[in-house]
N, C-alpha and C positions, 0 to 999 in steps of 0.2 A: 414495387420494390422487391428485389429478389429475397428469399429467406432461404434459399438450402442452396448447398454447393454439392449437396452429396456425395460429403467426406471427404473430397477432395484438396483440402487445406491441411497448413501446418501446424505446429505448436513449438515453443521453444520454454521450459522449462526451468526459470530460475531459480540459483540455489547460490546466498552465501553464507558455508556453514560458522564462520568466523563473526558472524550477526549476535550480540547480547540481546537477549530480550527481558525483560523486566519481570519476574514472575509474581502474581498480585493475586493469585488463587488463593482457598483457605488452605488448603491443601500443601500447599507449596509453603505457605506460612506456618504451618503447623510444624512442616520437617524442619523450620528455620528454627521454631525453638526450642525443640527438641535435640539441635546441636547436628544434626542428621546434613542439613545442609547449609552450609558457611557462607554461602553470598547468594543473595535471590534474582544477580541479574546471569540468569542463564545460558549458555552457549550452544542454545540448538540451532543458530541460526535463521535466514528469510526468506521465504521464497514470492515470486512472482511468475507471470506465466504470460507470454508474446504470442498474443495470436497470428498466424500469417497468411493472407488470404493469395490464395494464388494466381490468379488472374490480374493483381493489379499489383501485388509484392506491398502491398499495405500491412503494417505493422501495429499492434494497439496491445500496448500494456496494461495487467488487470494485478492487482495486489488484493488483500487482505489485512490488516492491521488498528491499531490501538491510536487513529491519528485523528483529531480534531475531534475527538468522542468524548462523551461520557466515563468515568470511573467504572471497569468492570464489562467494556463494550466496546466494538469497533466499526470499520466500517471499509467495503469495496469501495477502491479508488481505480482510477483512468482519468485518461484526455479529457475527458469530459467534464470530471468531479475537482482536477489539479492539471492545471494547462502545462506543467511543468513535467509530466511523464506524457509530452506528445513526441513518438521518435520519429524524428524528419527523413531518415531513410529508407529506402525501398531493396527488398528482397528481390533479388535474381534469382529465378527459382527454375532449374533441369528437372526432370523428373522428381525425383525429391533430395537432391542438393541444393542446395542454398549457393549457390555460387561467389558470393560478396560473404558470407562468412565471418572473416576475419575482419572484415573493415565496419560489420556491424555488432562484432564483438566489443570492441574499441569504440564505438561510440556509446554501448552500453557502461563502458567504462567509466565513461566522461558524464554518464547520467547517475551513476550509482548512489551517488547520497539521494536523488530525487526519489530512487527506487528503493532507499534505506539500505541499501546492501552497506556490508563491509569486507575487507578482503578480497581474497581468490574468487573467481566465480565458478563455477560447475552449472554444466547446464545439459539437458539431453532433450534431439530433434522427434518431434511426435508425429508422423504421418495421421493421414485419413482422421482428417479433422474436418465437423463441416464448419468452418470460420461462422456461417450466419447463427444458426444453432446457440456457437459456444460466445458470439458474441450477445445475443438479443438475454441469454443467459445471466450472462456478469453484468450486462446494464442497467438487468433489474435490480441485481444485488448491488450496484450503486445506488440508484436513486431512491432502495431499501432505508438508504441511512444506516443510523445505529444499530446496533445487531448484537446479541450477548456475545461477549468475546470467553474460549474457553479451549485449553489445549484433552480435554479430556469430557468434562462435562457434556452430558446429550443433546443431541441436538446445539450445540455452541457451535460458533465457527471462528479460527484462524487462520493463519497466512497458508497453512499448509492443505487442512482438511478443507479449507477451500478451493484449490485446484483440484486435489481429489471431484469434489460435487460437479465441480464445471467438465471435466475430464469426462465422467461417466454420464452427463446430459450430453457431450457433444462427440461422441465417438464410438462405434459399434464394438471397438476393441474393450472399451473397459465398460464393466460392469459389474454388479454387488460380489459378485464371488472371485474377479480377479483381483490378484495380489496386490495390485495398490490398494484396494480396500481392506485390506489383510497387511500389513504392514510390518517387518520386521521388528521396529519399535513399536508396535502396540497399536500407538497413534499414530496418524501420519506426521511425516516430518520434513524438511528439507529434501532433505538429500533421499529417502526412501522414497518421493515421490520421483526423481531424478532416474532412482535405478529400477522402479516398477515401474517406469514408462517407458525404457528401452527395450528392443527387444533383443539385442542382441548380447548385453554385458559391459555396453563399451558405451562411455558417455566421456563429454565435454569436459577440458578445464582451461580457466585462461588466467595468465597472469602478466600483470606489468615484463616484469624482467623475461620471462620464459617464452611467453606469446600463447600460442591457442596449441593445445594437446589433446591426442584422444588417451582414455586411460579405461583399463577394466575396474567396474566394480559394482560385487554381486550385492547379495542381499547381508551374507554374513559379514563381509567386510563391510556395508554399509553401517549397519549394528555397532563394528567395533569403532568405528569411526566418529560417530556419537559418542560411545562413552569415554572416547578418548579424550573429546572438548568438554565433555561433562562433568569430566575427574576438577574442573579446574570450581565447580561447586563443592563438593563435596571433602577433598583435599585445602587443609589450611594454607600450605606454602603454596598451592595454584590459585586459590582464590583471592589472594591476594593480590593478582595481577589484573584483577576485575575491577572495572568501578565500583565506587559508594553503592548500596543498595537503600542506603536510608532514604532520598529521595525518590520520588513514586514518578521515575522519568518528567516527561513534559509536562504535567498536571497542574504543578502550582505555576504562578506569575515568575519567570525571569525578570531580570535586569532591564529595564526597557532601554534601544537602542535609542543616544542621545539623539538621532536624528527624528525619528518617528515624531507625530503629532502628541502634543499634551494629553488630550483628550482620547489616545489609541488604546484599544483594549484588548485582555491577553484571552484566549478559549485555549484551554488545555486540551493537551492528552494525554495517556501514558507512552505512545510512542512520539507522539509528535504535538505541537502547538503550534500557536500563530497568534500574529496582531490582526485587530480590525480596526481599520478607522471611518465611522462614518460619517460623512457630508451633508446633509439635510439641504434638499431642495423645495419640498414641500410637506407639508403634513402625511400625503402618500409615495409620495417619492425621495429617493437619499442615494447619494454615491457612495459603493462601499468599495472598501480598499483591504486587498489582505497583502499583509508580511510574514517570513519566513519567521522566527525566533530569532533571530538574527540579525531583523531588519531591510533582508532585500525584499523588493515590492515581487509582487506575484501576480495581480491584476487588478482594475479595474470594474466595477462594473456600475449603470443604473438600475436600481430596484423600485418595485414598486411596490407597494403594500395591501395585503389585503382589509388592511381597516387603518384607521388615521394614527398616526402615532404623535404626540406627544414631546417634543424634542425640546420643550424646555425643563423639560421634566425630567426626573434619570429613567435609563434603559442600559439596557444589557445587553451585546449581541450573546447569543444561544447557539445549541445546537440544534439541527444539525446546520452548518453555513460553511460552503465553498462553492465553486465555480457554477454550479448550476441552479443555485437556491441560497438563502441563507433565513435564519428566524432572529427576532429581536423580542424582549423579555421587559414586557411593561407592566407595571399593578399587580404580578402574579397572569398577568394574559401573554399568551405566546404568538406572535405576530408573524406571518408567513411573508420573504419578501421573496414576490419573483424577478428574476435578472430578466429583465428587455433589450439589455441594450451591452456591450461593448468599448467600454471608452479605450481610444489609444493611449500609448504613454505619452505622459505630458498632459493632457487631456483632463484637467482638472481645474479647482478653486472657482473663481467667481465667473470666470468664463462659461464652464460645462454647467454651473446652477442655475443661471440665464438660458441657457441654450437648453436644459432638458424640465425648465419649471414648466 
């Protein structure tokens, strides 16, 4: 298995600074009641990060965030973690143009709730990347799991200072004393990781109406640019154009979609949550099924268990559980189930429990 390109790959940089993020720090709570700041769901926006391998024009999406987690914690997603950030298209790549560009701009578009963006996108191209490096990198940090989530906190990581970490493992350009790690907001953030990855001043924007733009912007403009979406915290007449900050995002139980099964069950986040529904096939084995919030299905799979479970008894699914693993929560024991298997869609009820008892 090959492990090094020697730098030879790209990077594509996401950024939507029109992203709210729910702020759940002490910190950030403290300035709430203190009157200091008016709504806790903040507008520093979300970033993501497209690695490009160049030889094959392979695409693989890595985020950072607050999604099927824990209160106060998050977790690296991909293809791997959520089949729903797999991009189906391939980079035509000259020397280091991207040739197709715009046409995988646009299909970025049509992914964006998957990738949590919202709005505009802005995004800046990262040469001399070694694709295996910065991918065997974020895989760990998937299958890491939970992880303290923290925009400031030591050692924490979010959407942002998590590109930063993968950037400086997989690139002989960045490293502890270059300016991405130095960051005009302090922290890293969106958009400052956008503009300490180019090198020239000139990055990315793409929008519905407009199409794809190049536009200058340094480090100082990048700065006012923040506290321009940030006024809309701290300003009464702008934060009123925020959501509700009372609820703690996706954490508690929504509305269960009337179609879902009776017996489906909700795992929070603060960025994000989901239904499970499990099947029970045998004492070690069960088909588990995840939903959006929403109610669209997401996948299938059969799991197996590493000790007997109990299924007339109540259980819990837990964290951490998506695409590559999922845990279930019996007597206070925490049950490991590993995914075997694949079911298609349709692929389910008494037929699939016959077939994989």
């Amino acid at each position: 298995m090959k492990t090094s390109s020697e730098y030879q790959d790209l990077a594509m940089i996401l950024a939507w600074p029109d992203a709210t993020i729910r702020g759940d720090e002490a910190w950030m709570m403290f300035f709430k009641r203190i009157g200091l700041v008016k709504n806790l769901n903040f507008k520093v926006g979300h970033t993501g990060i497209v690695l490009i391998e160049r030889n094959t024009g392979r695409l693989c999406f890595y985020d950072f965030g607050r999604y099927i987690a824990p209160r106060g914690y998050g977790r690296a997603r991909s293809e791997d973690s959520d089949p729903k950030l797999t991009i189906k298209l391939k980079a035509q790549i000259e020397r280091n143009h991207i040739l197709n560009l715009p046409e995988i701009v646009r299909h970025f578009e049509e992914m964006k709730d998957a990738m949590q963006g919202v709005g505009d996108l802005y995004f800046s191209i990262v040469p001399k990347i070694d694709f295996y490096r910065a991918k065997a990198f974020a895989d760990q940090w998937v299958r890491r799991g939970s992880y303290p989530y923290g925009a400031v906190a030591y050692n924490n990581n979010n959407c942002s200072r998590f590109i930063v970490r993968l950037l400086i493992h997989a690139s002989k350009k960045f490293h502890f004393w270059h300016p991405i790690n130095f960051p005009e907001t302090i922290k890293a953030s969106p958009m400052s990781n956008i503009v300490n990855s180019c090198s020239d001043g000139s990055i990315y924007k793409y929008t519905t109406s407009g199409g794809l733009q190049r536009i200058k912007m340094g480090r100082f403009t990048s700065l006012l640019f923040l506290l321009k979406k940030l006024r809309s915290n701290i300003l009464t007449r702008y934060a009123k154009t925020l959501p509700e900050d009372i609820t703690i995002g996706g954490m508690l139980q929504k509305d269960k979609p009337c179609h879902l099964p009776a017996s489906a069950q909700y795992l929070g986040g603060v960025g994000e949550g989901a239904w499970f529904h499990i099947d029970p096939v045998s004492a070690n084995r069960a088909i588990i099924h995840r939903f959006t919030q929403q109610g669209e299905h997401e996948y299938s799979v059969l799991g197996e268990m590493n000790q007997p479970v109990d299924f007339e008894s109540s259980y819990q699914i837990t964290y951490d559980s998506h695409f590559l693993f999922s845990h279930l929560r019996q007597n206070k024991n925490i049950i490991r189930v590993k995914h075997i298997h694949i079911l298609a869609i349709g692929e389910t009820g008494i037929a699939a429990r016959d077939k994989y008892a």
